[in-house]
C-alpha positions in Angstrom: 5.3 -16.4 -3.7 5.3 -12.7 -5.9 4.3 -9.9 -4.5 3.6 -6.8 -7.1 3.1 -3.1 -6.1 1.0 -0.5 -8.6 0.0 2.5 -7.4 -2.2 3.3 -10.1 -3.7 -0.1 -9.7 -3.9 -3.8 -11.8 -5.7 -4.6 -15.2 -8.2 -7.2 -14.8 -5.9 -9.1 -16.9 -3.2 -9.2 -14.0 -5.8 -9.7 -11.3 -6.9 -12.8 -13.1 -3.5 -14.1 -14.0 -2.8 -13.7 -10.4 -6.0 -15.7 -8.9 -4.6 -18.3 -11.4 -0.8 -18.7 -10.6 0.5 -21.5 -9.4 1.9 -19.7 -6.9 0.9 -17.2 -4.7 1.2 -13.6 -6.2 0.0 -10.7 -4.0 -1.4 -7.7 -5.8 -0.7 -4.1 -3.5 -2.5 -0.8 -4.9 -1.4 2.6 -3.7 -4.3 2.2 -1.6 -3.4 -1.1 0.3 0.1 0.4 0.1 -0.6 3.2 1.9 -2.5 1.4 4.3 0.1 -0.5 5.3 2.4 2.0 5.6 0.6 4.0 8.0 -0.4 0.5 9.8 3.2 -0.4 10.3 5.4 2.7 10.3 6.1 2.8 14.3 8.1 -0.8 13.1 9.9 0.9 10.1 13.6 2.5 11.3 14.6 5.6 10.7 16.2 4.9 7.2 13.3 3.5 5.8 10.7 6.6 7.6 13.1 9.0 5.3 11.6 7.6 2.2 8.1 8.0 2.7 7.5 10.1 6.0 4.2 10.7 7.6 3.3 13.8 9.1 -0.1 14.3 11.3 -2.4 16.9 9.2 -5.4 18.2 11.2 -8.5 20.3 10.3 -11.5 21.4 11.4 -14.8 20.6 10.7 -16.7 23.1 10.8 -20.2 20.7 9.5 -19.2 18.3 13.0 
């Protein structure tokens, strides 16, 4: 089992090789990273909050 992050995202070459491993090989894109950040950052500890910290940003729309 692999798992390989790219924030900027995976040729179709990789994706392909990936579908085709033997193995299981996870692909994670800044998106689905991100993601999964924000889904399980209450679990993280403090250490690991330090290098990627979230802060709540709110706004107004004024088109709502």
């Amino acid at each position: 089992m692999g798992v390989f992050i790219s924030l900027t995202g995976f040729t179709r070459d990789a994706e392909e090789l990936a579908r085709r491993a033997s193995r299981r090989i996870t692909l994670i894109d800044g998106d689905a990273f991100l993601d999964l950040w924000v889904e399980h950052y209450p679990q993280i500890d403090e250490e690991g909050r330090k290098l990627l910290p979230i802060k709540r940003v709110s706004f107004l729309d004024i088109e709502a």
